[in-house]
N, C-alpha and C positions, 0 to 999 in steps of 0.2 A: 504494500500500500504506500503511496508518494506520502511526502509533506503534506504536500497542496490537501489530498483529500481526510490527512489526520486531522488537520488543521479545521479543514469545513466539517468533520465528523463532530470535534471537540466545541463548535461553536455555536453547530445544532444541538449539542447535550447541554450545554450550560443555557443557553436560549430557553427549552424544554423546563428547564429544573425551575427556571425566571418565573417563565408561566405558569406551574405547578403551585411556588409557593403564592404567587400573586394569587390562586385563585382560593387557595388554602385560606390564605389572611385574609380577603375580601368575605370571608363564609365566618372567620372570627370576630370579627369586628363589624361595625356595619357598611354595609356593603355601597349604602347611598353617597358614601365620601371617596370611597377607596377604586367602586367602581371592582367589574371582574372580566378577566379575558371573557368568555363567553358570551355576558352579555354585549362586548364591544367586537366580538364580532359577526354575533346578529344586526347589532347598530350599523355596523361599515357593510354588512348582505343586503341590508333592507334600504342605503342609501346608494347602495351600485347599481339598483334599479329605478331610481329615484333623484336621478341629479347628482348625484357624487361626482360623474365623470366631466360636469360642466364646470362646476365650482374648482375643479384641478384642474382645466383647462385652463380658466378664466386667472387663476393665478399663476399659472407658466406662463403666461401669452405677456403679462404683468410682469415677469420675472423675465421673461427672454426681451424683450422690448427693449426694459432697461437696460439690460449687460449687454444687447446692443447697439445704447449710447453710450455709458457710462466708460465700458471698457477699454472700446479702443481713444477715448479720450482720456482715460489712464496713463493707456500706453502712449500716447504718442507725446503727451508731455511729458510723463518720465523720461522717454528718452533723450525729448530736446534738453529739457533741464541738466539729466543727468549726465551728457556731453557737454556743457555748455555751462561751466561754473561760476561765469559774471551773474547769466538771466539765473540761476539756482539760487544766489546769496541774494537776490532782489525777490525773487516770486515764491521761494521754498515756505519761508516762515507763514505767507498768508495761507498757503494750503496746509500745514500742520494747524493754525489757529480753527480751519475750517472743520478739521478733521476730529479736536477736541470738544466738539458741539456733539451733543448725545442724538441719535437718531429719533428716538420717541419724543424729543423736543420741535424736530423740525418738520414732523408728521402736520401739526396743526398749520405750521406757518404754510408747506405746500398745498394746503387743502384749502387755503386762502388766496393760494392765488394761482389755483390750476383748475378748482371746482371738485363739483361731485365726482366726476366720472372714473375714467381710469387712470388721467394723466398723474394725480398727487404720488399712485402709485408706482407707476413707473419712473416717475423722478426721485421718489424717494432710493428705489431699486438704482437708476444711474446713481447716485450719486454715491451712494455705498460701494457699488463697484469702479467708479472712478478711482475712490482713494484709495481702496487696497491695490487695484492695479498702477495706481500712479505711485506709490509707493515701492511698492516691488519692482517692478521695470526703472524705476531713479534707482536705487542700490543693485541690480543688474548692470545699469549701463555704467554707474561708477566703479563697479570691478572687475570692467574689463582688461585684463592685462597691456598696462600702458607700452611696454615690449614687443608687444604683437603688434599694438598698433604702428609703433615708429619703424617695427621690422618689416611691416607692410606699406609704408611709406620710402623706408629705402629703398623699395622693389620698384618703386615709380605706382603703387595704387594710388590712386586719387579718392576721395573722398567718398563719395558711392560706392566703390570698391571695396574701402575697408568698411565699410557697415554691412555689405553684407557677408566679406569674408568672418568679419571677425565680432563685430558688437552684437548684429543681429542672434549668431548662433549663440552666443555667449547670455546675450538677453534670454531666449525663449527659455531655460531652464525656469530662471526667476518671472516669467511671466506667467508659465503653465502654473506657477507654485501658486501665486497671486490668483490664476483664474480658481483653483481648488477653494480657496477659503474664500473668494467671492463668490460662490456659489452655492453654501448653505446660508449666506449673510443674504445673497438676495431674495431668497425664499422666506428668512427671515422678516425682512424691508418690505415686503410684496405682502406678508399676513397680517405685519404692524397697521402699515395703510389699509389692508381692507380691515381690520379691526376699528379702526379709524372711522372711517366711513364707506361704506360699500355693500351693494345689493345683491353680490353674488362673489364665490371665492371660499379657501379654505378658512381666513382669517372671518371673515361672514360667520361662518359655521359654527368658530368659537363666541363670538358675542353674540351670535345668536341663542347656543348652549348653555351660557353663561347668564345671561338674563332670565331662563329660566329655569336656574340649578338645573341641566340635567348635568348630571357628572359624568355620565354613561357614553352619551353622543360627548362632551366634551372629549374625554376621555381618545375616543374614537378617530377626531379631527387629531388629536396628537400622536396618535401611532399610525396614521394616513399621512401626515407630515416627515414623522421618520421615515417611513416604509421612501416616502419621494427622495425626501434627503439623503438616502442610502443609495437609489435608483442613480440621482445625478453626481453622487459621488463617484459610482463606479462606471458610470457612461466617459466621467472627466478622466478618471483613470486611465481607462484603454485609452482615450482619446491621443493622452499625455505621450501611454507609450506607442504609440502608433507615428505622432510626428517626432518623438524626439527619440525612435527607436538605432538611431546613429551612436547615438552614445555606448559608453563601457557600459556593460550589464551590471557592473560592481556599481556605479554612480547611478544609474537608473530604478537600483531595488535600496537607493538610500529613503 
């Protein structure tokens, strides 16, 4: 038997043991706070026929939107920045001042001035993904080995040259890494604002839930959140190793 399938044996066993006792202690105690596997996933059976699959639409569509603005305007200023060390020590500090404003603060201000619909939530979504990726591709592009560059320079590359011999590939490490943890933050940003305000969406479902205690469906919306968060974890995964399957195998399974 491989690693790989001890590994997924050991994690179905301990998963298993999760649920057992959860449904143990939900039968000890009462069950109306703690909630029980069973009843939540009659909750998520009875809403796969019934709208589930539009409310998860409705928030990816929210979620990819954004990291479709937000991202590659991450990236393209971290790069300028982080090649470019005059505009960095002029424009750097407004974007860390930006970036220490708490997301559940700026929920109201965009819903002030984007409206009801979907836009508050999708900006809220770019904007989260801006910064992680503007962040990560600026320290990318600042540790590209200055050696390479000047040794790419004696060869007569000219400036287009050496970004994509050497900064580009050099970056996309630290940019895949940036899109990973953008991408449970924007599922995140996407349920905050529809918790916020919104007619339809996962984040819907919890204040929906929540307004009237059920713990059950609550409960439900949050292991339908993991179940995605896991889904687009390991979509980012392959994705990661698929373009950046050049690399040493030893740097790639870091």
């Amino acid at each position: 038997m491989s690693d790989t399938m001890k590994l997924a044996l050991a994690r179905g066993a301990l998963l298993i043991v999760l649920l057992i006792g959860w449904e143990l202690f939900g039968r000890l105690v009462d069950s109306t706070w703690t909630g029980q596997p069973r009843d939540i996933a009659v909750q998520i059976a009875a809403w796969a026929g019934d709208g589930l699959a539009w409310h998860i639409a409705v928030t990816l569509i929210e979620m990819a939107t954004g990291l479709a603005i937000g991202a590659p305007a991450g990236i393209l200023l971290g790069l300028w920045l982080g090649r470019s060390p005059r505009t960095a020590s002029l424009l750097y500090p407004f974007v860390v001042v930006l970036n220490s404003v708490p997301v559940v603060a700026l929920a109201p201000l965009l819903i002030m001035w984007f409206g009801l619909g979907m836009e508050p939530k999708v900006a809220l979504v770019a904007l989260v993904s801006f910064l992680l990726l503007f962040f990560n591709t600026f320290a990318g592009a600042r540790a590209v080995d200055r050696d390479l560059i000047e040794s790419l320079a004696l060869m007569g590359a000219n400036r287009r040259e050496q970004f994509r011999m050497a900064i580009a590939p050099a970056c996309l490490t630290w940019i895949f890494a940036g899109l990973k943890n953008a991408l449970p933050y924007a599922l995140i940003a996407a349920t905050i604002g529809e918790m916020m305000v919104a007619r339809a969406g996962l984040g819907f479902l919890i204040t929906s839930a929540s307004a009237i205690f059920d713990m059950t469906a609550l409960y439900a919306v949050l292991v339908v959140l993991m179940l995605l968060g896991a889904a687009i974890n390991m979509l980012a995964e392959r994705s990661e190793a698929w373009f950046l399957r050049w690399r040493p195998i030893a740097e790639a399974q870091r």
